[in-house]
C-alpha positions as CSV (number, residue, x, y, z in Angstrom):
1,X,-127.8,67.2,-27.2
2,X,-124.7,65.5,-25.0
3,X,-126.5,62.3,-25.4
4,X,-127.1,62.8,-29.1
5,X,-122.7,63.6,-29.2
6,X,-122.1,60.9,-26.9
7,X,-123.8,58.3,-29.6
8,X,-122.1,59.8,-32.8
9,X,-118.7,59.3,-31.2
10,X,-119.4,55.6,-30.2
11,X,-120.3,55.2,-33.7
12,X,-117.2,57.2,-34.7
13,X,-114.8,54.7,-32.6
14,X,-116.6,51.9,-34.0
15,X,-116.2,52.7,-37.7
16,X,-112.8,53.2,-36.7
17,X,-112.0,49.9,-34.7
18,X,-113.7,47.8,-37.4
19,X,-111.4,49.6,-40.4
20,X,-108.2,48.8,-38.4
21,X,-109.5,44.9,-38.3
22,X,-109.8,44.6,-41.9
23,X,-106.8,46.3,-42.4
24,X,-105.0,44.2,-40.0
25,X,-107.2,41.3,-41.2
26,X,-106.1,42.1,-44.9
27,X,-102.1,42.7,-44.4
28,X,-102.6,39.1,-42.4
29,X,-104.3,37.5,-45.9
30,X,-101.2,39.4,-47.6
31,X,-99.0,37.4,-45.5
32,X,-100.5,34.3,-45.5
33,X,-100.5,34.4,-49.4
34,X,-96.7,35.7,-49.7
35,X,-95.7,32.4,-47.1
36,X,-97.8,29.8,-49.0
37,X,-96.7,31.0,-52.9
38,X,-92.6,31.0,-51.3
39,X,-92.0,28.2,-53.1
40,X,-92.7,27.9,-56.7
41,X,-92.4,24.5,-57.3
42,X,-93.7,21.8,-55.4
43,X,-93.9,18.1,-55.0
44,X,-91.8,15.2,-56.6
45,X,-90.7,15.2,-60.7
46,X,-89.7,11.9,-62.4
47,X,-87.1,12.8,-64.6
48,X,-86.2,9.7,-67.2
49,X,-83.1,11.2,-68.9
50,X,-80.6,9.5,-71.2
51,X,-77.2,7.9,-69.4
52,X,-75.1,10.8,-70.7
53,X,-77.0,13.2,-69.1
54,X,-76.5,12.1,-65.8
55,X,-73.7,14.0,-64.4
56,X,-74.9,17.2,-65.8
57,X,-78.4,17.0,-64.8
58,X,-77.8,16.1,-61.4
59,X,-75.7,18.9,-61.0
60,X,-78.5,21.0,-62.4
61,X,-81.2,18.7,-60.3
62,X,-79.3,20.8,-57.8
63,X,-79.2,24.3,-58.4
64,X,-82.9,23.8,-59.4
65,X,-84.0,22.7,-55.9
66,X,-81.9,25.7,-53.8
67,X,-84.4,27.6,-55.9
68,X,-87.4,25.4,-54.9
69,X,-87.1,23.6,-51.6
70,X,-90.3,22.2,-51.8
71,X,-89.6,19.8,-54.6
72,X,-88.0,16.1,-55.1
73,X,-86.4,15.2,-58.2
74,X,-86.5,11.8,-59.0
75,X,-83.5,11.0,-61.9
76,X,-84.1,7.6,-64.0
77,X,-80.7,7.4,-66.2
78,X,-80.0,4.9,-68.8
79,X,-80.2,4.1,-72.4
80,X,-83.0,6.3,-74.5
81,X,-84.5,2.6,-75.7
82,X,-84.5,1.1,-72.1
83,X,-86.5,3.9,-70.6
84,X,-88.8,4.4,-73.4
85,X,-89.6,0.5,-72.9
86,X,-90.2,1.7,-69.1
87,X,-92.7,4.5,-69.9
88,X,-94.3,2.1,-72.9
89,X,-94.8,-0.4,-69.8
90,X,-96.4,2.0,-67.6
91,X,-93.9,3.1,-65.3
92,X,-94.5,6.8,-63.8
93,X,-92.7,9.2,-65.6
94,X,-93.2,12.8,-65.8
95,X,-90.5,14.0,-68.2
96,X,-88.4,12.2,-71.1
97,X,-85.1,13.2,-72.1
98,X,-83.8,11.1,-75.0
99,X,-80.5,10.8,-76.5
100,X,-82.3,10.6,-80.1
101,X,-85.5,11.5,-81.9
102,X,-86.1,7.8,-82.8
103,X,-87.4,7.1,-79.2
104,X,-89.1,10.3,-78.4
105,X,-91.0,9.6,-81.9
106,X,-92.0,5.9,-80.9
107,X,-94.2,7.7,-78.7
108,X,-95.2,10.9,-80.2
109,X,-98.8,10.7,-82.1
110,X,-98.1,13.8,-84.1
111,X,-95.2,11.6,-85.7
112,X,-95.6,10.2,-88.8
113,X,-96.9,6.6,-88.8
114,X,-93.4,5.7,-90.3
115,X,-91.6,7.0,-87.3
116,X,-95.0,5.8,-84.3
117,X,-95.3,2.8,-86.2
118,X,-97.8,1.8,-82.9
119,X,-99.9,5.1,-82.6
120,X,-98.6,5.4,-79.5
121,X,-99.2,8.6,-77.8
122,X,-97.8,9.2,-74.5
123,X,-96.4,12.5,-74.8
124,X,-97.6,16.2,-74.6
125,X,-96.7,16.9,-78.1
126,X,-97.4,20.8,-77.4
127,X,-94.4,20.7,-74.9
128,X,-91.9,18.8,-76.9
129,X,-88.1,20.6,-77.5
130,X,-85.2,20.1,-79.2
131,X,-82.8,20.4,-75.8
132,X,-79.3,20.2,-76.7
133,X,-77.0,19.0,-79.6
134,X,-74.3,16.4,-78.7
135,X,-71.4,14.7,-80.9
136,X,-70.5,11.0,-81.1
137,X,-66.8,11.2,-80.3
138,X,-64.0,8.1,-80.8
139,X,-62.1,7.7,-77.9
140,X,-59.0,6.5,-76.5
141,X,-57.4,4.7,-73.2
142,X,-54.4,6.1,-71.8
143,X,-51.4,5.5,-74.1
144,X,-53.7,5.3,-76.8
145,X,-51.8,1.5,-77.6
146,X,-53.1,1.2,-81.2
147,X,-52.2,4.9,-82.2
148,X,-55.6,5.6,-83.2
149,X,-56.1,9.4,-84.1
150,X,-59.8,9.5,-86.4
151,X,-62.6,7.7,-87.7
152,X,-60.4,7.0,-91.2
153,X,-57.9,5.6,-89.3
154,X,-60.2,3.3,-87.2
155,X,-62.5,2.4,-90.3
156,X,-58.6,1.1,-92.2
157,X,-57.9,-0.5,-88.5
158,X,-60.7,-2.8,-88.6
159,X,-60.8,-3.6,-91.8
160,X,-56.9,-4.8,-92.1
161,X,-55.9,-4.8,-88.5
162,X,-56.4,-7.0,-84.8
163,X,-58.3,-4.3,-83.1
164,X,-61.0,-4.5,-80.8
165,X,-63.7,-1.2,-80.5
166,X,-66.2,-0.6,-77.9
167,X,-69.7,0.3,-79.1
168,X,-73.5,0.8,-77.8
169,X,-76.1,-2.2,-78.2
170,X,-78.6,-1.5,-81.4
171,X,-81.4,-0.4,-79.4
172,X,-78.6,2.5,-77.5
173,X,-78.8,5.8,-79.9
174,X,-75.3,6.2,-79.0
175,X,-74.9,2.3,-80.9
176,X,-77.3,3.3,-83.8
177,X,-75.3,6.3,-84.5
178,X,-72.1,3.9,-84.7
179,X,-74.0,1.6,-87.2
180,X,-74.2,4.9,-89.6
181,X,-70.6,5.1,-89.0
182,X,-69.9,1.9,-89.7
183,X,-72.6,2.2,-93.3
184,X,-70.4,5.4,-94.3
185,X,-67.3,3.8,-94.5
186,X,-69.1,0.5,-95.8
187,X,-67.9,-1.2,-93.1
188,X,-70.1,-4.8,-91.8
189,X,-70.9,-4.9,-88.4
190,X,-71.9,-8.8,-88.4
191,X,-68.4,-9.4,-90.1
192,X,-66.6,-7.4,-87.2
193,X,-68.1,-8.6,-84.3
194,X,-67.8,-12.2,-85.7
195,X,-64.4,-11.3,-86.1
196,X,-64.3,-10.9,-82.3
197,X,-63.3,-7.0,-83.4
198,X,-66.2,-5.3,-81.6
199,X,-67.7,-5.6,-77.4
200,X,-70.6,-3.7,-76.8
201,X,-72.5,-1.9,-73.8
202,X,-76.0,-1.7,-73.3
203,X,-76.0,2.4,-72.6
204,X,-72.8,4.7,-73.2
205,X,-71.5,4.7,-69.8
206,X,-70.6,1.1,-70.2
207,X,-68.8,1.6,-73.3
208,X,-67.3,4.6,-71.5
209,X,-66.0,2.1,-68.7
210,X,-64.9,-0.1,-71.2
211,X,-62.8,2.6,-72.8
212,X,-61.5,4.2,-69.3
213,X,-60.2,0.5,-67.8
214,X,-58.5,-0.2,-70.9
215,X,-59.8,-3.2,-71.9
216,X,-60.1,-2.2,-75.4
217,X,-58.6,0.2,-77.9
218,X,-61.0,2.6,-78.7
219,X,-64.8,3.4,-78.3
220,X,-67.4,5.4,-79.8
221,X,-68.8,7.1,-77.2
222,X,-70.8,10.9,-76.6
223,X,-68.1,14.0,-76.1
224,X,-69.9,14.5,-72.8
225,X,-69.1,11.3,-71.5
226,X,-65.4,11.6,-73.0
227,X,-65.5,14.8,-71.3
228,X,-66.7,13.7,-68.0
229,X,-64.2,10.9,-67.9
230,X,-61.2,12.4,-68.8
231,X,-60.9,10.3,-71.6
232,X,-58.9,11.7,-75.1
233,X,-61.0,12.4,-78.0
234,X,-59.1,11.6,-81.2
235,X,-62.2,12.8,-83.4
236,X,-65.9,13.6,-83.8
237,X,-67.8,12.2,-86.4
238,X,-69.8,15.1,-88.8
239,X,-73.4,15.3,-89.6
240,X,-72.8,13.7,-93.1
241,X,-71.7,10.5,-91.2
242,X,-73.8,10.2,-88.5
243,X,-76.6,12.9,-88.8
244,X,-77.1,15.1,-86.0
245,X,-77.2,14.4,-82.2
246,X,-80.1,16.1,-80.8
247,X,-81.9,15.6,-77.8
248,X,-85.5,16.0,-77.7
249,X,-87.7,16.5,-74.2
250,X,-91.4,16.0,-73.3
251,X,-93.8,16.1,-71.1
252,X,-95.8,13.1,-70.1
253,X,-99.6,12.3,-71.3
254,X,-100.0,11.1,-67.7
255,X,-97.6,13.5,-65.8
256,X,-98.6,13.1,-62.3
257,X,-96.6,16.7,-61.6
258,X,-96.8,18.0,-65.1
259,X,-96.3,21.3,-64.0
260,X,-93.6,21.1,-61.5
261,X,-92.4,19.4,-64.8
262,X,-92.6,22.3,-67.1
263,X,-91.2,24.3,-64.6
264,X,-87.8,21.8,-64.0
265,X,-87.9,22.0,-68.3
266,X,-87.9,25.7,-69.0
267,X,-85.5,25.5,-66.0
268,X,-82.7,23.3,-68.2
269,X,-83.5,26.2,-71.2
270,X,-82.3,29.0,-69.2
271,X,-79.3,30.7,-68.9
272,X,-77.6,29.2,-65.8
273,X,-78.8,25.6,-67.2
274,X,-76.7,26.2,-70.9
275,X,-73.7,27.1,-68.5
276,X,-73.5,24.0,-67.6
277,X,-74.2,22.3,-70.5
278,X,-71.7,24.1,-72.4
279,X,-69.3,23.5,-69.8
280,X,-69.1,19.4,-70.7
281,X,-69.7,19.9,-74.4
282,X,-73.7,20.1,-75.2
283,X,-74.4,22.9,-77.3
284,X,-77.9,24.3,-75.9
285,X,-80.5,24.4,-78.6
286,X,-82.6,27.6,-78.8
């Protein structure tokens, strides 16, 4: 009989020492799991984002990694036509931020043939936004020399006055929004620039520089960049003139981080992200 006790309590401790294990064994796992998933976004993101973004989204670039240490943001800024040639060319690219629709449609194949002329189709159409609303602002140097206070007044300027204007190239949306400025108030912009009325950049910062150092009298530029350069907006142009401003964002076809990528996206539609963006003068859409 003591022998038959003796055996049920080995068994006994047993059972016992084996249910500690997997407990132990199992809080371990927990661990393990909880250390691994402490970052939620990993790896690099390839961020191509329009020239007037920049200051804004590297601010946000930012706040985005002290929430996720474990991620590189790569920033491509310059004009929306110059990086759309990029991605068109191949280069890696994970998410497009463009100034206008026009380029994020040149590569969209839900767009109409009209618009995507090539078929192209490069983008996740599924995670395409509308981001954020800008304005196209005239701006003046310091001292404002030509007394320049709106777009009627600059339209009469150039027409009957020695004025010179700062404005994007034609392939910069910031430029193309200038042409239907320039259309509105039936204004030529071959007869102007032959003129010697008119210098141009090839994104908006340059035609922000321009407008900062002085070398001309006024340029069209974004309120962003106005606002980011201290630089005196005498008016905004209205949808009738220019149409909107709106900034579209996308997801690349061949995203090598697409979701780190969606992550960093709904990231710029969240609260903290409008903040900032309100703060400079984007108005957050959605």
């Amino acid at each position: 009989m003591k022998r038959v006790l003796a055996i049920l309590l080995i068994l006994i401790l047993s059972v016992s020492v084996l249910t500690a294990c997997s407990s132990d064994n199992k809080d371990s796992s927990d661990k393990s799991d909880d250390k691994s998933d402490g970052s939620a976004v990993k790896g690099e993101i390839v961020v191509f984002a329009a020239a007037s973004m920049t200051e804004t989204l590297t601010e946000l670039g930012d706040a985005f990694k002290e929430e996720n240490p474990d991620v590189t943001l790569t920033f491509n800024f310059d004009s929306s036509g110059t990086l759309k040639t990029q991605i068109v060319e191949g280069a890696d690219c994970d998410l497009f931020i463009s100034a206008a629709q026009k380029q994020m449609n040149e590569i969209d194949k839900t767009a109409d043939a009209e618009k995507n002329p090539d078929g192209l189709d490069l983008i996740d159409s599924a995670t395409r936004i509308d981001l954020l609303e800008n304005k196209v602002a005239l701006c003046v140097p310091e001292g404002n020399p030509k007394n320049i206070d709106s777009y009627d007044t600059l339209a009469k300027a150039l027409k009957d006055d020695d004025i010179l204007m700062a404005m994007g190239n034609a392939d910069v949306p910031v430029g193309q929004y200038t042409q239907k400025i320039f259309a509105y108030y039936k204004l030529s912009e071959e007869e102007l620039a032959s003129a010697g009325k008119l210098t141009y950049g090839s994104n908006v910062k340059e035609v922000t520089s321009q407008v900062s150092e002085g070398s001309v009298d006024c340029g069209v530029i974004y309120q962003t960049d106005a606002y980011s350069a201290n630089l005196t907006i005498v008016d905004t142009a209205t949808e009738e003139m220019c149409g909107q401003v709106i900034y579209p964002a996308a997801i690349m076809k061949n995203a090598k981080n697409a979701d780190a990528a969606k992550a960093f996206l709904a990231f710029l539609k969240s609260d903290k992200a409008k903040a900032v963006f309100e703060k400079v003068g984007f108005t957050p859409i959605g």
